[in-house]
Each structure stands twice: as C-alpha cells, then as structure tokens.
Steps between C-alpha positions, in 0.01 A plus 500: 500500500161548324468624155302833631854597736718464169642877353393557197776598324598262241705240599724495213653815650474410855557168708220352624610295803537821743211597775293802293428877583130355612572184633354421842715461788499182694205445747537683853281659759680838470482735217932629479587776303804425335701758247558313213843464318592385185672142568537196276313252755277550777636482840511151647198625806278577203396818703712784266314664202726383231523590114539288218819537325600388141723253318585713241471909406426690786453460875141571616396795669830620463621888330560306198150356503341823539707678241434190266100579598534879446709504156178237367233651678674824267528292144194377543257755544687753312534322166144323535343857591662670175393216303127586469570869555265479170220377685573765802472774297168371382391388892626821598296696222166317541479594879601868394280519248183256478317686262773532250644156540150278540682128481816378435467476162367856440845574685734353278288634232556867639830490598617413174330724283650767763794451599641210255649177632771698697181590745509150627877553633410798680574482848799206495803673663315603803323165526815320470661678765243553717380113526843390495585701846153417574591116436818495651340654833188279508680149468795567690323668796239196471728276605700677728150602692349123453824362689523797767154485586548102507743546810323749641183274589707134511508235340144347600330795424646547173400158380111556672458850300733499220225667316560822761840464429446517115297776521685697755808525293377550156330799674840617652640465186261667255495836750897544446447389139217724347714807636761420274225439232271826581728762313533313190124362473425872507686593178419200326128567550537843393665369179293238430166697516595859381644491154728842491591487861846339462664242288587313795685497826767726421304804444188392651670443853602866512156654389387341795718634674516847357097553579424266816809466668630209653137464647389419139647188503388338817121640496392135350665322800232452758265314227811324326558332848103471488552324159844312564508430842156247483627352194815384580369371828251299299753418291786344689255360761271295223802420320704299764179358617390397138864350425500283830126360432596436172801280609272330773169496278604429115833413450518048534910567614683727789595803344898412551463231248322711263666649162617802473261622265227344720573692775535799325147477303367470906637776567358670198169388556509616847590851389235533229230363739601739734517769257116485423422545912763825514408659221073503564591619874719796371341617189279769712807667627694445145257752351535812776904437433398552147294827551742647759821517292312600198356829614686743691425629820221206535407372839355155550147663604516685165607133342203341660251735409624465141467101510170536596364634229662292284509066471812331516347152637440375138678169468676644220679781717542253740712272275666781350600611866591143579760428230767701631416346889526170385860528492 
C-alpha cells in the first residue's frame, strides 16, 4: 500500500495494517459498486469496499465513532471559539464600525475606555453554545458524509477524487451545522457590537425574539452558509491533503512509526496551514453576517450597499476577521 492510500488518522489510535477508506481496489476491467461495511479485514476477492477497524478504543465508522467525532467536533470548537471571544468582539466591532474602530489597536484602546475589561467577555455564552452545536454538527456529519458518499461512488472512485469526496461532505456537513449556529451568532453579534442591548444570551435571545420574531434569528443564514460553507470545504479538503503530503514529502519515517507528539504537531500544522486558505476565502461573507445581525430589519442588498461605502479589505480587518476563523 502506498503512503498517499494510508488514513490519516493517527495511528496511535488506530491500527494501521487494515485496507483504508481511500485505498484503491485491486486492478479489474469493471468499475463494481460495492456498499461498504465496517469489517476487520478485507474480503479474501479483494473486490468489497472495506473499512479499517482499530486495535484499541473504538471501531471505525461505527455509532461509537461518530459520537466520539461529534462530542470533539463539540469541545473543540466551542471552548476554542469562547477563548478569543475578546478578539471577536473587537473583529466583530471593526466591521460594524470602521470609522470608530480604525485598527486593532485603536479597538482595544476604545473598548476599554468604554466598556472596561468586562467588554472583551461580551458575547461568550452564545458563542459557546452556538459553536459547540455548530462543532458537534460539522465533525460528526463530516465523517458520516465523507464515508457515505465513499460507498456511494466505489471504491476506485473514491481513491481517484478523494478531494470531491472531502469537499462534498464538509459541505453536507456545514449546511446542517450553521443552522444550529444561525440563532445564536445572531445574539452574540448583537451583544458584542451594541453596548445596552443585552448582557448576554439570556436576555438578549428574547429581545430578538420579542421585536423580529423567530425570523430575526435566521435572517444571517444565507451569507453564514456563504461564509461557512466555503471555509470549511477549504478547510477539511487542504487539511487532509496537506497532512498526507506532509507524511509522503517531509517526514524521513512512515507515519505509524512516528511519536505521538510527532504525529500530532502534523496534524497541527496541517490545520493552521489550512486555516490561512479558509479564512481569506470567507472573510467577504464574514462581514455581511456581521452587518445582518447587527441591524434590524437589514437585508443583504441594504448590507452591501453599506460595505460599499466603506473599506474592510485593509490587512488589518482582515487579520482581525481571521483570528476567530483560524480555529
């Protein structure tokens, strides 16, 4: 098996010996579409789809392996997003507000002569449950979509355009997931960039409510898919790419006889590298989310009017956009 057909989950967690979700089936003249099952070997003929499964912790591809996905697809991004809520509320204010807030440092400047330090935590209850649903969505339906799609084509077409497959199901995924997010992006915007509105989610959510309706909370949804949706293709797609060519490229030993730590700092680097490719392809969108939830009754023509009179293409509001997205 060569090193490009190898998952790229770490092998510490997984055996390595099994066939692979994109590993090519033996040479024939005829394409067979085969369901796919998960089973610990594959089948003497060599012509069934199988799935790795591992030594240890969980089977692969199985309900505990998706739950396992979904509960750290929901730690993850919900504790990481809350982290640098501080820098949120100053992304979120700078594409609000350009003329008030000129740089990042003018921000910080301005939001603590206003609103103290305890302006930097506005904004963190809705975050955190918002990207943790959105989290636990995105990851779990990633790999749930990246396997069912896999049996859908076969697998010799699966190995050919494993890219398509990538960025099939992260787009699946992020559909389901930023519906989940939608409601609570809404509030914390509102929060974040109009000191008085609410103190947080649990009076902010039914303001909302109370003048917009339901409605109120889903009129960002169309540009956070426009936002979301293209990042977290870019994302998962140039991160399981980046990860294997690193393996095949840089690393001098297999990646089953690397450390743990090894593989893990891989795995890292392929997320922040893929990180600076999804956040520059989704920081257009990221600003009409911005503008929608902040101003009621707001359409996106209204929003796109507004952004054209203004400049948010400095590289300054561009890295203030990007820190949350890097996550």
């Amino acid at each position: 098996m060569s090193d490009s057909s190898r998952s790229l989950i770490p092998s510490f967690l997984y055996s390595s010996d099994h066939h692979r979700l994109f590993q090519s089936p033996e040479p024939s003249t005829t394409m067979t579409h085969v369901k796919s099952r998960p089973t610990s070997s594959a089948s003497s003929n060599g012509s069934s789809f199988a799935i790795a499964t591992p030594n240890e912790k969980v089977e692969m591809y199985s309900p505990a392996y998706f739950a396992a996905c979904t509960v750290a697809g929901m730690l993850c991004c919900g504790i990481t997003h809350t982290a640098i809520t501080p820098l949120d509320v100053i992304k979120c204010n700078m594409q609000i507000d350009p003329h008030k807030y000129k740089n990042i440092t003018s921000a910080f400047k301005i939001t603590i002569k206003e609103q103290g330090l305890k302006g930097f935590t506005r904004g963190w209850s809705p975050t955190l449950l918002g990207y943790s649903a959105q989290g636990a969505f995105k990851y779990g339906l990633y790999e749930y979509s990246k396997k069912y799609y896999s049996d859908i084509v076969g697998p010799e077409y699966a190995a050919k355009y494993k890219t398509l497959i990538y960025l099939a199901g992260s787009a699946s995924a992020e559909i389901v997931a930023d519906v989940a997010l939608c409601p609570m992006e809404a509030v914390k915007v509102r929060v974040q960039t109009q000191p008085g509105f609410a103190r947080g989610l649990s009076d902010g959510l039914p303001k909302i409510i109370k003048s917009e309706g339901f409605r109120g909370l889903h009129k960002g949804l169309v540009p956070l898919w426009g936002r979301q949706i293209p990042y977290t293709m870019m994302k998962f797609a140039t991160f399981e790419n980046t990860v294997e060519l690193i393996y095949k490229k840089v690393m001098p030993t297999p990646k089953e006889e690397c450390s743990k730590p090894v593989q893990l700092g891989v795995s890292f680097a392929g997320g922040y590298i893929a990180g600076i490719f999804c956040a520059v392809i989704s920081h257009p969108a990221d600003n009409l989310v911005s503008f929608l939830n902040n101003s009621k009754g707001a359409t996106v023509a209204d929003v796109s009017k507004n952004l054209n009179t203004n400049s948010y293409s400095s590289p300054e509001h561009q890295t203030c956009g990007h820190t949350e997205l890097f996550i």
